[in-house]
LOROLUM-335597 format. One line per field, with one value per residue: z, x, y of N, C-alpha, C, CB in turn; residue in three letters; residue number from 0. Coordinates in Angstrom, 2 decimals, decimal comma, always signed. Glycine has a CB too. Layout:
BEGIN
nZ = Z ...
nX = X ...
nY = Y ...
caZ = Z ...
caX = X ...
caY = Y ...
cZ = Z ...
cX = X ...
cY = Y ...
cbZ = Z ...
cbX = X ...
cbY = Y ...
code = ALA ...
pos = NUM ...
This chain:
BEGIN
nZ = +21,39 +22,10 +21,36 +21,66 +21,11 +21,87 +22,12 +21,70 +23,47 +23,67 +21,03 +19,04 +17,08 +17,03 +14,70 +13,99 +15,99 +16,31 +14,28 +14,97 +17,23 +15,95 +14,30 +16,72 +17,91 +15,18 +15,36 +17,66 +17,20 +16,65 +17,98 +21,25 +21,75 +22,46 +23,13 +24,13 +25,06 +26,19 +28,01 +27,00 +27,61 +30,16 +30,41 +28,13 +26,47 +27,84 +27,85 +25,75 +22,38 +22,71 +25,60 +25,69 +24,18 +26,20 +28,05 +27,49 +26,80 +28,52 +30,02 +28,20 +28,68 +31,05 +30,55 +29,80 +29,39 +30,68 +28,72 +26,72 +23,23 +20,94 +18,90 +16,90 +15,12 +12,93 +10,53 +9,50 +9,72 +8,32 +5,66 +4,63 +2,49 +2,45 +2,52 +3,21 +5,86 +6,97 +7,45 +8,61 +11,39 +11,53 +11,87 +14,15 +16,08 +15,76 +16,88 +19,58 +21,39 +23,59 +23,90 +21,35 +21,17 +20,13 +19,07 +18,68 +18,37 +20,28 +18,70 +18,16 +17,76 +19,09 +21,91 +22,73 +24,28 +23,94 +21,19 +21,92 +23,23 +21,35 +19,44 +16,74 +13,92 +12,12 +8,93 +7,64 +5,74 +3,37 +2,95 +5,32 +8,00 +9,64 +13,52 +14,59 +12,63 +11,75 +13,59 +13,02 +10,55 +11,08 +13,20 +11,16 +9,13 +10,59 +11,22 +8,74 +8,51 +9,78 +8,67 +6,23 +7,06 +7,85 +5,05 +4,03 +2,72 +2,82 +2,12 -1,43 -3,60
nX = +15,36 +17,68 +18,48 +21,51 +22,85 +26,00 +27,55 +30,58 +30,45 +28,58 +25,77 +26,28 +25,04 +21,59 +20,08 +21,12 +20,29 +17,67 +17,00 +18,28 +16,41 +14,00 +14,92 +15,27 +12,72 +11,40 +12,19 +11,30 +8,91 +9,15 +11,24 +13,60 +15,32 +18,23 +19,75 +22,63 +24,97 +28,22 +29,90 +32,05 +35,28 +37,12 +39,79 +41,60 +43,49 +45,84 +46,02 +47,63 +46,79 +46,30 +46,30 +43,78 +41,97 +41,88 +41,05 +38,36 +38,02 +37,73 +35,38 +33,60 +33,70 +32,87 +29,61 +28,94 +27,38 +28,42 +26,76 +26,87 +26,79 +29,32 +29,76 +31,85 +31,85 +33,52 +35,96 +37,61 +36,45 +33,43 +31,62 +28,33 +25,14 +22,02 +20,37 +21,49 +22,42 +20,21 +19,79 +21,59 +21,21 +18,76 +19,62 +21,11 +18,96 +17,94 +19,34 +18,87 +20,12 +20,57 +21,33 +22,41 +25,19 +26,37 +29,15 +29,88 +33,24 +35,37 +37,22 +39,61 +39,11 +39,14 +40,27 +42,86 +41,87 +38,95 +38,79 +40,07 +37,69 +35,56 +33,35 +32,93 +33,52 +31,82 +31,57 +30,62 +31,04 +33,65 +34,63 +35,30 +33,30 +31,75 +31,77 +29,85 +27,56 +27,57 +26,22 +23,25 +23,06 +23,86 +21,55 +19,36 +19,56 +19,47 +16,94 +15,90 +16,49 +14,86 +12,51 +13,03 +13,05 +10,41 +8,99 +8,23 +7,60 +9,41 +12,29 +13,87 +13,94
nY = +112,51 +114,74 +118,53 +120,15 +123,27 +124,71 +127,98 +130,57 +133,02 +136,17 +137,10 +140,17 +141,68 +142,49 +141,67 +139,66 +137,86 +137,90 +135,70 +133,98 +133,41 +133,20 +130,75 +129,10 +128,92 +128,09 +125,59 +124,44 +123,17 +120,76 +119,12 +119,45 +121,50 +123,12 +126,14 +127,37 +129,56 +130,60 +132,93 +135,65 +135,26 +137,06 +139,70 +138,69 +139,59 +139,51 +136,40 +133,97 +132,53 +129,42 +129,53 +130,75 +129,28 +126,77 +127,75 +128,82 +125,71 +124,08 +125,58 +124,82 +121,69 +121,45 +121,74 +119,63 +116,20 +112,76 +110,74 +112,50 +112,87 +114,78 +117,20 +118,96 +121,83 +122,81 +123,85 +121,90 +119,70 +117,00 +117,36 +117,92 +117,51 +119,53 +116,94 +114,82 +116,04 +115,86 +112,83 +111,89 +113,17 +111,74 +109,09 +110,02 +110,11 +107,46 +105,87 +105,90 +107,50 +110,45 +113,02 +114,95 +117,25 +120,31 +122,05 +125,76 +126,81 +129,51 +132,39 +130,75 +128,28 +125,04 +123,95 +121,21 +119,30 +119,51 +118,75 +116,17 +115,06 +114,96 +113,59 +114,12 +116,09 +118,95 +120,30 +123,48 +124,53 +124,72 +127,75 +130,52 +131,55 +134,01 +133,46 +134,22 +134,56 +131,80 +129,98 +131,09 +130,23 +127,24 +126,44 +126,88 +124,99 +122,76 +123,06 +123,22 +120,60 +119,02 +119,63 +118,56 +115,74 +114,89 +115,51 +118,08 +121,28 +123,12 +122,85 +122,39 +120,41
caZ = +21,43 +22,39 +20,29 +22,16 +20,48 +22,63 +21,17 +23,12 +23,00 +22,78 +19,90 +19,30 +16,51 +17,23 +13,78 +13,76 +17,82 +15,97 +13,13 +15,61 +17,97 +14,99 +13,82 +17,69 +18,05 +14,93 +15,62 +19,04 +16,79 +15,95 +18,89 +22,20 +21,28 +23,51 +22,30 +25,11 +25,14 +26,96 +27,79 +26,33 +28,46 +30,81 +30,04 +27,35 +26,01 +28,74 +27,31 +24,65 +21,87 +23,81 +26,61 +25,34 +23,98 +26,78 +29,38 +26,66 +26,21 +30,31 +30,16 +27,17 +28,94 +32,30 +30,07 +28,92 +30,23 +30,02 +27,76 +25,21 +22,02 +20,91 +17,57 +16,66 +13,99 +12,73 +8,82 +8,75 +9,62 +7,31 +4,88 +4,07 +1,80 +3,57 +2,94 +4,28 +7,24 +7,99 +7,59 +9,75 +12,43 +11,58 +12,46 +15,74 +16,94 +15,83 +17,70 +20,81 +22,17 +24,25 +23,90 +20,85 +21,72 +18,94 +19,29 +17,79 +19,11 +20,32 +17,86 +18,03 +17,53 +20,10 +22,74 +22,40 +25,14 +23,30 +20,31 +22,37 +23,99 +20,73 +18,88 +15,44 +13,51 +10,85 +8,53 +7,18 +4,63 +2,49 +3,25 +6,67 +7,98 +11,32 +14,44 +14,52 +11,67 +12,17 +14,59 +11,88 +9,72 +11,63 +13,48 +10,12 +8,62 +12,12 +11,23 +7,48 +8,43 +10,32 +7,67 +5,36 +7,94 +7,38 +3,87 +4,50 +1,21 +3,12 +1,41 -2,58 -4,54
caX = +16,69 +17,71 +19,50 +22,01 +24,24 +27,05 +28,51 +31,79 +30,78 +27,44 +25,47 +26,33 +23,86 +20,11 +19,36 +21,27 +19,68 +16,66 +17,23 +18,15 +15,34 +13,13 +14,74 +15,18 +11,14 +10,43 +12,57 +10,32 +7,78 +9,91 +13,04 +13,61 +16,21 +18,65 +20,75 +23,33 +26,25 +28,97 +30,37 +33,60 +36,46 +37,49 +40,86 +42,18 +44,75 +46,91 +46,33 +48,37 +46,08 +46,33 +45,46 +42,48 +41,02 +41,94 +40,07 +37,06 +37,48 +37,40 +34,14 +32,70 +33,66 +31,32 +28,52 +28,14 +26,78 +29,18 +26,23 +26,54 +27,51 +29,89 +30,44 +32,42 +31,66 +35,32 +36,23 +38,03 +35,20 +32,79 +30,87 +26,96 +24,43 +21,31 +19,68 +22,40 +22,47 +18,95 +19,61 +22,52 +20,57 +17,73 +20,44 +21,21 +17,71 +17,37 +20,41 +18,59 +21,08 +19,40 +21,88 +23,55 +25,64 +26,69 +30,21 +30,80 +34,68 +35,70 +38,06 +40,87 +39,13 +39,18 +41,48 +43,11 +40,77 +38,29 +39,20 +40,41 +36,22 +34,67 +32,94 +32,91 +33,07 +31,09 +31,81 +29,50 +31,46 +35,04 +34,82 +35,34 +32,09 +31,85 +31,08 +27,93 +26,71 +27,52 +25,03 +21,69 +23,45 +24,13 +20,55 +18,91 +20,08 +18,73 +15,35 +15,60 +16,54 +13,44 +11,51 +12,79 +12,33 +8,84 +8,50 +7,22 +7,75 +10,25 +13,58 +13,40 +15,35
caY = +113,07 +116,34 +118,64 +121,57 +124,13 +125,67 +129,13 +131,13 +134,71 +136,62 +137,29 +140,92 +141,67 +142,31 +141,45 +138,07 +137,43 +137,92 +135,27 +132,80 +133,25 +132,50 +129,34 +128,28 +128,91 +126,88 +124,11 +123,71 +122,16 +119,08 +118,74 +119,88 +122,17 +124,24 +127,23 +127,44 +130,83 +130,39 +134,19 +135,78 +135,22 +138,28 +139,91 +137,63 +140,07 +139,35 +135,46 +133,37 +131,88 +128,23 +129,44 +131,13 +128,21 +125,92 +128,72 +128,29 +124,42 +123,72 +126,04 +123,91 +120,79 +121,26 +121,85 +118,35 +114,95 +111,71 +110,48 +113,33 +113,14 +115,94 +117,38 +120,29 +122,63 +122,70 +123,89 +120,96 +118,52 +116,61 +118,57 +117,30 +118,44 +119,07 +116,03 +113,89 +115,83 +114,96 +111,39 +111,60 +113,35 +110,60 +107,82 +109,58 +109,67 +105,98 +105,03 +105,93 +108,84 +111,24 +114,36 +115,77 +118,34 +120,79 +123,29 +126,54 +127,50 +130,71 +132,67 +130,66 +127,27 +124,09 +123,31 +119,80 +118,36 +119,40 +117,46 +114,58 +114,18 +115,05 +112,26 +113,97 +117,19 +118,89 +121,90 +123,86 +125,14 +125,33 +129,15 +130,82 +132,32 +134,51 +132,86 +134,84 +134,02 +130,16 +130,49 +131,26 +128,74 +125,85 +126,63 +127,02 +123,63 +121,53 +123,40 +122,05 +119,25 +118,17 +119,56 +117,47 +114,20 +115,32 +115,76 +119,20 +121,97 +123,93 +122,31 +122,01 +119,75
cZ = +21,54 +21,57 +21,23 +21,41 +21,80 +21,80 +22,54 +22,67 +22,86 +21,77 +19,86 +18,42 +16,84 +16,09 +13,32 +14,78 +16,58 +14,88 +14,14 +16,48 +16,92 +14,66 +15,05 +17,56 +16,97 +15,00 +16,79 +18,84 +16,30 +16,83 +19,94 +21,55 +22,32 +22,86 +23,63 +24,93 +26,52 +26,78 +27,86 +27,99 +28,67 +30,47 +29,70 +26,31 +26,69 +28,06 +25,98 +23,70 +22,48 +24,77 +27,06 +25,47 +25,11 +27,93 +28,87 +26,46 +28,02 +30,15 +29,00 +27,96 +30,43 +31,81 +29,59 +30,14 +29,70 +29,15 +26,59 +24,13 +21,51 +19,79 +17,43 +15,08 +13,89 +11,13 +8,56 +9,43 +8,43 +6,75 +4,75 +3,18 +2,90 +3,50 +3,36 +5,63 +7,64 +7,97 +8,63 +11,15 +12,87 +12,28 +13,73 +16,70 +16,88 +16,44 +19,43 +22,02 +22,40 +24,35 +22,80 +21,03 +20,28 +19,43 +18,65 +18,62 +19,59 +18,89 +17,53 +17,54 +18,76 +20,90 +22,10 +23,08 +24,62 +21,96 +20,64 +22,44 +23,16 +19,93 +17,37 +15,02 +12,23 +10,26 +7,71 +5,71 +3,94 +2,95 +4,45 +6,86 +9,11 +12,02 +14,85 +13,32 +11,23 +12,42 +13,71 +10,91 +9,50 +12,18 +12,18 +9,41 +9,68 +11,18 +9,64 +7,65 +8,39 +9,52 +6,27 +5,69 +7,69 +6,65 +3,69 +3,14 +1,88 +2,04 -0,27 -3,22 -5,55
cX = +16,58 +18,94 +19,95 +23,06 +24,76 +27,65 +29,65 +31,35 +29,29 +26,95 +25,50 +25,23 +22,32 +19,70 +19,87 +20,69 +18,32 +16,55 +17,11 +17,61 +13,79 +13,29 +14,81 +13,40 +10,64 +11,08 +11,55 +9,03 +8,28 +10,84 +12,79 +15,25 +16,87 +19,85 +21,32 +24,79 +26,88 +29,89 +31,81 +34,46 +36,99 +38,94 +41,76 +43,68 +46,06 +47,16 +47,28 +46,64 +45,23 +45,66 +43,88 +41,52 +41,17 +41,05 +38,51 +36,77 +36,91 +35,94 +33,04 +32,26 +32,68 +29,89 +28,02 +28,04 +28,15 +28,43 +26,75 +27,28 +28,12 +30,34 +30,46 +31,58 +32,98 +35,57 +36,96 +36,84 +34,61 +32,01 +29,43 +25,70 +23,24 +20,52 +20,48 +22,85 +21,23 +18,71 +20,37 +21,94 +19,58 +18,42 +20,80 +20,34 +17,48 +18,46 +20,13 +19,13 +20,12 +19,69 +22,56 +23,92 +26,61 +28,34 +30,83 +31,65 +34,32 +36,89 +39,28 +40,75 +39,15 +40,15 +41,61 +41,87 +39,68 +37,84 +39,16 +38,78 +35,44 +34,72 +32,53 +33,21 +32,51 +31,65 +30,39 +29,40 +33,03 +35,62 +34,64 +34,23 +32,13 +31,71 +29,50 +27,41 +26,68 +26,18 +23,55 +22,09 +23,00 +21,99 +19,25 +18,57 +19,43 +17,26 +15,13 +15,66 +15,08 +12,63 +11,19 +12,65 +10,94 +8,59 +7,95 +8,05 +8,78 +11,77 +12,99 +14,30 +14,91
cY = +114,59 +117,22 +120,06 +121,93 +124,80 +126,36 +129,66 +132,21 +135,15 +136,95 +138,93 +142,05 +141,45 +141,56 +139,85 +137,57 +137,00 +136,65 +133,90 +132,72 +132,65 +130,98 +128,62 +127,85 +127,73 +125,66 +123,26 +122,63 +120,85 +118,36 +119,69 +119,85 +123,57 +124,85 +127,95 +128,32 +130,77 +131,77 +134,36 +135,66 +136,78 +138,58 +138,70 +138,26 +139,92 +137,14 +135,17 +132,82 +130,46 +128,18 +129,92 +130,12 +127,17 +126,32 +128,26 +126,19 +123,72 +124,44 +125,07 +122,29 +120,38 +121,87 +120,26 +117,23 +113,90 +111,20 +111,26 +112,85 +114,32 +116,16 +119,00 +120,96 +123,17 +122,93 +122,52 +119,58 +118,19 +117,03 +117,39 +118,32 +118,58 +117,92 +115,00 +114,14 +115,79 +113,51 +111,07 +112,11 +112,40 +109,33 +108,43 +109,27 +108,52 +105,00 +105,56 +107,08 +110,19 +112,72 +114,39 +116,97 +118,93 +122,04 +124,25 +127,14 +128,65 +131,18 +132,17 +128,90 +126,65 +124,12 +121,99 +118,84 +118,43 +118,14 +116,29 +113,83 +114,42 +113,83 +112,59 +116,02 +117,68 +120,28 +122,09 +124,68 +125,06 +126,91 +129,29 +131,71 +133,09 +133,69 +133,29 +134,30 +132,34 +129,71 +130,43 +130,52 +127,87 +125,41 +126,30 +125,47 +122,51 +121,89 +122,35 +121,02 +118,31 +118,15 +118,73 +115,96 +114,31 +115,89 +117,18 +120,11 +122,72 +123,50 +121,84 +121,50 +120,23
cbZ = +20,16 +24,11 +18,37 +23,61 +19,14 +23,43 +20,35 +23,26 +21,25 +22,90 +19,59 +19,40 +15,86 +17,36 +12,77 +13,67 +19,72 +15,62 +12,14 +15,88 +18,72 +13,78 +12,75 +19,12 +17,64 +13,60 +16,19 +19,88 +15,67 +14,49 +17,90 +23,52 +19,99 +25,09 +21,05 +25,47 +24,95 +26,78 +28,65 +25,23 +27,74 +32,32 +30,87 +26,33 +25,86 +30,96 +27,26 +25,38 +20,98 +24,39 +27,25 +24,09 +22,59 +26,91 +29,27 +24,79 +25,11 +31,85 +29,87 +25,55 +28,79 +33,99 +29,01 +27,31 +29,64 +30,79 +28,01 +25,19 +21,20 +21,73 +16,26 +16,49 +14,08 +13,22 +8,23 +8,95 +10,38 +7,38 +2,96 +5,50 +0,22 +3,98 +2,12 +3,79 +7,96 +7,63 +6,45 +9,48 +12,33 +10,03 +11,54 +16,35 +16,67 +14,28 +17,04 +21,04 +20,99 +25,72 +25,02 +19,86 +23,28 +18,23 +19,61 +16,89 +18,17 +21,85 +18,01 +19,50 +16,72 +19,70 +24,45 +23,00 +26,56 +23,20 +19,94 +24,24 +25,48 +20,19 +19,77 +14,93 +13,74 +11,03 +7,38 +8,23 +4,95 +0,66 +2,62 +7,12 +7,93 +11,89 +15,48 +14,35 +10,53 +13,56 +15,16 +11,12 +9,95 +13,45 +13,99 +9,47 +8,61 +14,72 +11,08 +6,45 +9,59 +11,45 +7,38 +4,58 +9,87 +7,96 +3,63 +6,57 +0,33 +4,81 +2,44 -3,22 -4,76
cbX = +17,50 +17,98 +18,88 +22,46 +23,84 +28,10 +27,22 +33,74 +31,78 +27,16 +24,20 +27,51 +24,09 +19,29 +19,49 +22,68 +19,31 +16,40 +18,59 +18,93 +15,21 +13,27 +15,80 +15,79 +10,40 +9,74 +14,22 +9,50 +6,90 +10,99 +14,93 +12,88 +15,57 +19,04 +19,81 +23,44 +25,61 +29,48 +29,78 +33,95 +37,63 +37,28 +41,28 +40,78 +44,61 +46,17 +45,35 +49,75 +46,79 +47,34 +46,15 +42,44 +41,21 +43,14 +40,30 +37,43 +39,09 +38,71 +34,26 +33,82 +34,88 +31,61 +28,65 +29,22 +24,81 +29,67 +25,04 +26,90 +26,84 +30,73 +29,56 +34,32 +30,51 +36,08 +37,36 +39,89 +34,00 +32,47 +31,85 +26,22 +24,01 +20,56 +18,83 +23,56 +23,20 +17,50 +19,94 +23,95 +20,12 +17,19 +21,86 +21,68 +16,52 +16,95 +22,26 +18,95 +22,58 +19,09 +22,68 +23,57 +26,48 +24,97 +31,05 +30,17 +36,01 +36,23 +38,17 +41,75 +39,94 +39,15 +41,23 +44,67 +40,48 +38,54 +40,28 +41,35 +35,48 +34,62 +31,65 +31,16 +33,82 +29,33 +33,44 +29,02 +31,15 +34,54 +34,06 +36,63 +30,86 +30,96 +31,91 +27,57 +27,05 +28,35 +25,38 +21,18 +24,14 +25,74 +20,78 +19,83 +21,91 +18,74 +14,86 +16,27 +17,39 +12,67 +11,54 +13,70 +12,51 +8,11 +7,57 +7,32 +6,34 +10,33 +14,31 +12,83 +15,74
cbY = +112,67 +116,56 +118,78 +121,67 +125,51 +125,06 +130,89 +130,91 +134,98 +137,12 +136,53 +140,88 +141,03 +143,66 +142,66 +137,46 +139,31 +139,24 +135,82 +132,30 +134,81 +133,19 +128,82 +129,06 +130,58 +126,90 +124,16 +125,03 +122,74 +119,28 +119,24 +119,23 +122,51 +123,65 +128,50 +126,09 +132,59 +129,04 +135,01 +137,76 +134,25 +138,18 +140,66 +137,02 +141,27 +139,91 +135,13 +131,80 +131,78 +128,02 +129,83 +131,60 +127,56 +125,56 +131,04 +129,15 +123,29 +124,68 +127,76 +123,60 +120,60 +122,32 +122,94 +117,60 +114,32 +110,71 +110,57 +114,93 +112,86 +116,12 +116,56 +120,04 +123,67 +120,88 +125,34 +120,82 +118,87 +115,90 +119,29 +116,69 +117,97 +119,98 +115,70 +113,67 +116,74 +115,38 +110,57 +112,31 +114,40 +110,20 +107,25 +110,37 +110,21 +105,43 +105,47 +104,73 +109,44 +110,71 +114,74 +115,82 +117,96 +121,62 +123,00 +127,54 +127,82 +130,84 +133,55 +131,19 +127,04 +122,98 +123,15 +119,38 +118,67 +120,36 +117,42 +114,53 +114,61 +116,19 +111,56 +113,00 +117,75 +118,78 +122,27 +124,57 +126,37 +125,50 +130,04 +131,39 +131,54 +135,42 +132,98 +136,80 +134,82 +129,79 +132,29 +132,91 +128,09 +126,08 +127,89 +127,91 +123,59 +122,35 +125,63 +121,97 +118,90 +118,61 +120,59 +117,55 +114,09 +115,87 +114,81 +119,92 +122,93 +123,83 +120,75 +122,86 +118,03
code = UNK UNK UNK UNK UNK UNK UNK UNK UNK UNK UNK UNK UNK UNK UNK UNK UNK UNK UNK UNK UNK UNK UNK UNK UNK UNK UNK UNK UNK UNK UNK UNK UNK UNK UNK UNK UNK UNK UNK UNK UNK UNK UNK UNK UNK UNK UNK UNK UNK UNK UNK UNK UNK UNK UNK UNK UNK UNK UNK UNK UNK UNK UNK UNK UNK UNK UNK UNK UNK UNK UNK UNK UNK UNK UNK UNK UNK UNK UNK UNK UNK UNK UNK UNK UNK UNK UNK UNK UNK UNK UNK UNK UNK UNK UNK UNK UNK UNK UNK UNK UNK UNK UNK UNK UNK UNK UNK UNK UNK UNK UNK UNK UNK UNK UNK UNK UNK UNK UNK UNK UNK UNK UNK UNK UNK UNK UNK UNK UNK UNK UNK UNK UNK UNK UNK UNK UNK UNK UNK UNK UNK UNK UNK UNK UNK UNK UNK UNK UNK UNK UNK UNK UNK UNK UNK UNK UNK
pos = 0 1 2 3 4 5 6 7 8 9 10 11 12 13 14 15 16 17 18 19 20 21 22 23 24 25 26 27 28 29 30 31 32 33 34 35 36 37 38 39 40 41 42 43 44 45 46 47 48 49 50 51 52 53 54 55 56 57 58 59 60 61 62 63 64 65 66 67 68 69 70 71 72 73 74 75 76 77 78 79 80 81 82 83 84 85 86 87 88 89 90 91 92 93 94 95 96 97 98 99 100 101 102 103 104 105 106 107 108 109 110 111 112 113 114 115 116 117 118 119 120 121 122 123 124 125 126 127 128 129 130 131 132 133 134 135 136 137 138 139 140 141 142 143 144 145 146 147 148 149 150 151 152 153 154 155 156
């Protein structure tokens, strides 16, 4: 299985780039892992909110395969500790699926279509976090994960 994040917006921080070039690199030892930016939308002040995200959800939506699986990163999604989300990642690899596809919004959140073709969402938190910093999070949490699929000392109960 393959694991891709889609973000809306560059990383504008060297020192967060840097954070998540690390946990991309060591994820490489466990998952074929793709960290995929989808760039800010060109004069958006002239946009409505709506149409923001609907400019951003059309650009999200020719990034994926009809295979993929699609899960938002949404505050109101399903919360997990981390060892339930490496079981739940464990059950997608053992259900044979060959793409999960991961989505952090742009600033305004999903379009509807979005919503409509996603197949789940997760939060990562109760509290509102940047979209940058999502990003070394969400990233972060994949890496534990694996490590705790493989017993490895990184994660400590």
């Amino acid at each position: 299985m393959q694991i891709k994040l889609i973000a809306v917006g560059k990383t504008d921080s060297r020192a967060i780039q840097e954070l998540i070039d690390e946990y991309v690199k060591r994820l490489g030892f466990y998952i074929k892992f793709e960290f995929e930016i989808i760039p800010d939308l060109k004069n958006t002040r002239s946009l409505s909110e709506s149409s923001q995200k609907e400019k951003e959800g059309e650009l999200i939506l020719k990034k994926l395969q009809n295979a993929d699986e699609l899960i938002l990163l949404d505050e109101n999604g399903k919360q997990f500790s981390s060892v339930d989300f490496s079981d739940y990642l464990q059950k997608k690899m053992n259900s044979g699926l060959k793409q999960l596809v991961f989505v952090i919004g742009g600033p305004y959140g999903f379009s509807e279509a979005i919503y409509q073709r996603a197949n789940g969402k997760i939060s990562l938190s109760k509290m509102t976090f940047s979209h940058q910093m999502v990003r070394v999070f969400f990233i972060e949490q994949v890496y534990r994960a694996y490590t705790i699929l493989r017993n490895e000392p990184y994660h400590h109960q």
